[in-house]
KEKOLLUM-781563 format. One line per field, with one value per residue (C-alpha): chain; x, z negated, y negated; residue in three letters; residue number from 1. Coordinates in steps of 0.05 Angstrom, whole numbers. Layout:
unit: (A / ...)
u: (X / ...)
w: (Z / ...)
v: (Y / ...)
code: (ALA / ...)
pos: (NUM / ...)
***
This chain:
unit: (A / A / A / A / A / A / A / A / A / A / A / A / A / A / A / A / A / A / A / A / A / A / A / A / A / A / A / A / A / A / A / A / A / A / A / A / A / A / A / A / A / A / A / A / A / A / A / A / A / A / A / A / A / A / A / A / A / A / A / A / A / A / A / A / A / A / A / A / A / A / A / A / A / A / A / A / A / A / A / A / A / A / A / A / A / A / A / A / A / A / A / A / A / A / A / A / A / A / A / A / A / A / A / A / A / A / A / A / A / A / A / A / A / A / A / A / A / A / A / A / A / A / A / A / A / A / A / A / A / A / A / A / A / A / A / A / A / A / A / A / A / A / A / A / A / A / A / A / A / A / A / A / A / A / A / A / A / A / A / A / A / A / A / A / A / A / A / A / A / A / A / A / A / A / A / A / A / A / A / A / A / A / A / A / A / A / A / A / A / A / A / A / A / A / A / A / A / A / A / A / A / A / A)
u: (0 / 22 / 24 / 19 / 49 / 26 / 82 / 76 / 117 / 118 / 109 / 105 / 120 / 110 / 142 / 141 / 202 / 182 / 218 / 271 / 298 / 299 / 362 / 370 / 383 / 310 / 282 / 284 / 278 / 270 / 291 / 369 / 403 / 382 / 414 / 483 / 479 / 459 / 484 / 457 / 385 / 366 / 341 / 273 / 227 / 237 / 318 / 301 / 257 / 311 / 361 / 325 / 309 / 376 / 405 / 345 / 350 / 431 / 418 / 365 / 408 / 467 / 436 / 417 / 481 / 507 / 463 / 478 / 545 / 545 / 513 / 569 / 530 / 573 / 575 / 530 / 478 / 469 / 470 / 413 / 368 / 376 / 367 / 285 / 285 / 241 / 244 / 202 / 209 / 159 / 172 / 145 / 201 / 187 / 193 / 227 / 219 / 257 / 310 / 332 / 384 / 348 / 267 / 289 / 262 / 290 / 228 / 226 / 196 / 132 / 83 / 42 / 99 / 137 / 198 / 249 / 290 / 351 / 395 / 456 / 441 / 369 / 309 / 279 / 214 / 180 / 139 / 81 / 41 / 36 / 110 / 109 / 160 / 218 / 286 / 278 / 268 / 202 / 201 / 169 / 133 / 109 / 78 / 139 / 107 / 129 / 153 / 92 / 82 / 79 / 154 / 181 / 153 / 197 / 147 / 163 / 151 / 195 / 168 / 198 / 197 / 249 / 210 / 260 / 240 / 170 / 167 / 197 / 148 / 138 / 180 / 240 / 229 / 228 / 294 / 318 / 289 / 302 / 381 / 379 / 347 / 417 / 448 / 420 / 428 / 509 / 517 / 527 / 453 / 462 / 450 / 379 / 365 / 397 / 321 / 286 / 241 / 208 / 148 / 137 / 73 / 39 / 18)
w: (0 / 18 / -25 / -8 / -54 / -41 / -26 / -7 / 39 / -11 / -78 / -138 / -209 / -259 / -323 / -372 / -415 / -485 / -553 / -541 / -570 / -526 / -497 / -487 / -407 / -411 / -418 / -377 / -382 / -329 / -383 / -358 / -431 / -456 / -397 / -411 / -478 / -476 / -412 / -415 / -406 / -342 / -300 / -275 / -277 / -221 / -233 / -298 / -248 / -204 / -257 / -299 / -230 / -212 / -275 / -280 / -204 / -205 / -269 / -234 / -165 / -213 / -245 / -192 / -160 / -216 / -210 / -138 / -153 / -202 / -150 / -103 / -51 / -5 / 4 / 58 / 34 / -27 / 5 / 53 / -9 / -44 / 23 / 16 / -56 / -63 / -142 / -158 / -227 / -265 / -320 / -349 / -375 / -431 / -419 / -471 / -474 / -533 / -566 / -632 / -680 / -731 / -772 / -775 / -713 / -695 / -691 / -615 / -609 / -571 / -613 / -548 / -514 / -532 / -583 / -579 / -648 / -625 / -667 / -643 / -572 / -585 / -583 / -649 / -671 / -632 / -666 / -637 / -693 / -719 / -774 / -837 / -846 / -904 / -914 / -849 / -813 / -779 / -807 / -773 / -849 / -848 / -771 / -742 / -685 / -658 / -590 / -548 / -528 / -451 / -449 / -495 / -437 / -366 / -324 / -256 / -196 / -158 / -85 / -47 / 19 / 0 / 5 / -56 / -104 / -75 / -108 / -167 / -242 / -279 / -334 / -286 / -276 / -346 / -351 / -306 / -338 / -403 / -381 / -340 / -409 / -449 / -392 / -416 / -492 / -475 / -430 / -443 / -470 / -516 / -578 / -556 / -518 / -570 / -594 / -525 / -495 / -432 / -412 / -350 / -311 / -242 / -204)
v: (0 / -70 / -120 / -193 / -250 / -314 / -366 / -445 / -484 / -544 / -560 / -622 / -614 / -669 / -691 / -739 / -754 / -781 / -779 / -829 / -896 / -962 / -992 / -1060 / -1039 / -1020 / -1086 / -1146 / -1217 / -1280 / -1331 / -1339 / -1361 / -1288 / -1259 / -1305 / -1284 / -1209 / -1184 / -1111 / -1139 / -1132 / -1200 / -1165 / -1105 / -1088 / -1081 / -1041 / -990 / -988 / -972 / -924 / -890 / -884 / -849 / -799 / -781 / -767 / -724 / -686 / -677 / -661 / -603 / -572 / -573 / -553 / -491 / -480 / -481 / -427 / -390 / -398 / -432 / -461 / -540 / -550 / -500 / -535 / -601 / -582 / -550 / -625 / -660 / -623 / -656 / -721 / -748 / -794 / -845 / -881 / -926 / -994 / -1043 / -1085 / -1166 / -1199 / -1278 / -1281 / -1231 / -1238 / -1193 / -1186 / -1199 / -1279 / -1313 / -1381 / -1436 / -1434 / -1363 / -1352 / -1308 / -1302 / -1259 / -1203 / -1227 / -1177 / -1152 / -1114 / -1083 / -1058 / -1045 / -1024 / -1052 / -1038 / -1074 / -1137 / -1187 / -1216 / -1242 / -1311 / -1330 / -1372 / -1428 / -1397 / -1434 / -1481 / -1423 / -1378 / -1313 / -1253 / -1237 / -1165 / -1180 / -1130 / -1088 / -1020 / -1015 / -997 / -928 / -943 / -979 / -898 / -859 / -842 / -808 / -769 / -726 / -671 / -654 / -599 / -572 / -519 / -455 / -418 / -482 / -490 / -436 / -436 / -425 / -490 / -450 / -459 / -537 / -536 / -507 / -562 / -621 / -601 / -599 / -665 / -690 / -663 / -695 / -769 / -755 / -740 / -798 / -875 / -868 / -811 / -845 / -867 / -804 / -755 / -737 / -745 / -691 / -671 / -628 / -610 / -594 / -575 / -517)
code: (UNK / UNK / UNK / UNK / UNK / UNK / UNK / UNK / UNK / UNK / UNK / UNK / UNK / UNK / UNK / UNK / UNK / UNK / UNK / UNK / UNK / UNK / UNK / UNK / UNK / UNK / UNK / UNK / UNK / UNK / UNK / UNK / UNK / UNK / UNK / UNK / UNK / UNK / UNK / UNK / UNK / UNK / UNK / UNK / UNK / UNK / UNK / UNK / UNK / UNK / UNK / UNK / UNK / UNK / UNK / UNK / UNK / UNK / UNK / UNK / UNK / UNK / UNK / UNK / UNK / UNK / UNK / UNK / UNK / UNK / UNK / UNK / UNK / UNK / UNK / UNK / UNK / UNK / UNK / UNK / UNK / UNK / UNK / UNK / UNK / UNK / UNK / UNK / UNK / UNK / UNK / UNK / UNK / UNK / UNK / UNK / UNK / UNK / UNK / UNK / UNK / UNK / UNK / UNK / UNK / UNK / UNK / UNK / UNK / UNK / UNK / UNK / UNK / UNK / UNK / UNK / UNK / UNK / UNK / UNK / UNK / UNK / UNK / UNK / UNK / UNK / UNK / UNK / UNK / UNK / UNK / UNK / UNK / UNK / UNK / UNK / UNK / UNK / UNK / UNK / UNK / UNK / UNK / UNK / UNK / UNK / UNK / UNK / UNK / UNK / UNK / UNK / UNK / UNK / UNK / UNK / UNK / UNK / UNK / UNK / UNK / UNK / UNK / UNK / UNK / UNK / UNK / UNK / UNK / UNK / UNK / UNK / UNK / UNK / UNK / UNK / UNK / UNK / UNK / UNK / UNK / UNK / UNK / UNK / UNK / UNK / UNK / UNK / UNK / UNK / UNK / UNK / UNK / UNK / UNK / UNK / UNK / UNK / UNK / UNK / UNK / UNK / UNK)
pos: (1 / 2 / 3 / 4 / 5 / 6 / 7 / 8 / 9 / 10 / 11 / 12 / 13 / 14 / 15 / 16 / 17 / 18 / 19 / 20 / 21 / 22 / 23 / 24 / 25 / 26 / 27 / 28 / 29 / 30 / 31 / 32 / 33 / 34 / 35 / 36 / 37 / 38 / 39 / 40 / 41 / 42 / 43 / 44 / 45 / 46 / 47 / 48 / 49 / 50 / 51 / 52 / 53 / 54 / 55 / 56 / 57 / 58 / 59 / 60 / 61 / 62 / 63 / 64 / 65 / 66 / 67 / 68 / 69 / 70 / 71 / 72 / 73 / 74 / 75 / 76 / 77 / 78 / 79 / 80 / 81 / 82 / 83 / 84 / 85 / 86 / 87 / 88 / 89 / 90 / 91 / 92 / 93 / 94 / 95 / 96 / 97 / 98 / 99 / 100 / 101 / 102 / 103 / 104 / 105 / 106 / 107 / 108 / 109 / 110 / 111 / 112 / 113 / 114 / 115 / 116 / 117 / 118 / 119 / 120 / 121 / 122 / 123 / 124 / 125 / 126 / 127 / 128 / 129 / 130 / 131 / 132 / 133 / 134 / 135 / 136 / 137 / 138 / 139 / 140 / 141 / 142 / 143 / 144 / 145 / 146 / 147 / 148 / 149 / 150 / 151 / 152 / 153 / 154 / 155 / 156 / 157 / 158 / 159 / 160 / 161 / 162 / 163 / 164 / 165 / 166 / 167 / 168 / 169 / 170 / 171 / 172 / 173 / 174 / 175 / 176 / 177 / 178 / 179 / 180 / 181 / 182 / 183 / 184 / 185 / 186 / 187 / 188 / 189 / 190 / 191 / 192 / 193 / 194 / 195 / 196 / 197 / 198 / 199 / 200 / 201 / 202 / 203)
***
């Protein structure tokens, strides 16, 4: 008796990427004396989409060359299996109009925007509540927000016209995700990714 698997010719796998800490490079501003002063704040969103994009695509390509590798695929084999990859990103930056180092917020803040507390290279807390005057200066009293769950959150998409991947369980994307994920938390990042996770999903 024959037995017939069903294969497809292309498939998508989500995942979403949650459980991490926010770098100042994964914010932006448009005000250009934050910029001057804090250089590892991005000038726009989109440059922050661009960016986060970027890192999370190479890590993704890199693990499964890595993989490919290990299975002693030659060069242009493995080239030509990522050449079928599409990944797509999805993340919402933060704006920051104002950033500040610590819960003391200088009299000029703007408790109608987003007032950014960073503390050493991460964006901790933002205040958007109104201050009360203490020692000639505005303090953010007991009004310190948590950074908003959309902004924690790298979402994604990997499309395939590979047949072998196409193919592939969602218990195998995991596998890959889950290493490009170790791949952020030992990179430049690895202090705000150290405790990320990812899940992945599709048919």
């Amino acid at each position: 008796m024959q037995i017939r698997q069903n294969f497809v010719a292309a498939s998508t796998r989500s995942f979403v990427v949650t459980g991490f800490t926010l770098p100042a490079a994964m914010v932006y501003t448009n005000m250009a004396t934050i910029s001057s002063q804090h250089p590892g704040i991005a000038g726009s969103r989109d440059g922050v989409r661009a960016f986060v994009s970027r890192i999370v695509m190479q890590i993704v390509f890199d693990v499964l060359e890595s993989d490919g590798r290990r299975a002693l695929l030659p060069g242009a084999v493995i080239s030509s299996i990522l050449g079928q990859l599409n990944v797509t990103i999805i993340y919402e930056p933060m704006q920051c109009q104002k950033v500040f180092s610590s819960g003391q917020l200088g009299e000029d803040a703007d408790m109608m925007k987003e007032n950014c507390i960073i503390v050493d290279n991460t964006v901790t807390r933002i205040c958007t509540r109104p201050m009360m005057a203490q020692g000639g200066q505005m303090m953010c009293m007991m009004h310190l927000a948590p950074i908003p769950p959309q902004h924690l959150t790298i979402g994604g998409a990997i499309s395939t016209t590979n047949i072998i991947m196409a193919n592939w369980s969602r218990t195998m994307w995991q596998n890959v995700i889950n290493r490009a994920v170790r791949m952020l938390a030992s990179g430049p990042f690895r202090l705000h990714f150290a405790s990320a996770s990812a899940v992945v999903s599709g048919n």
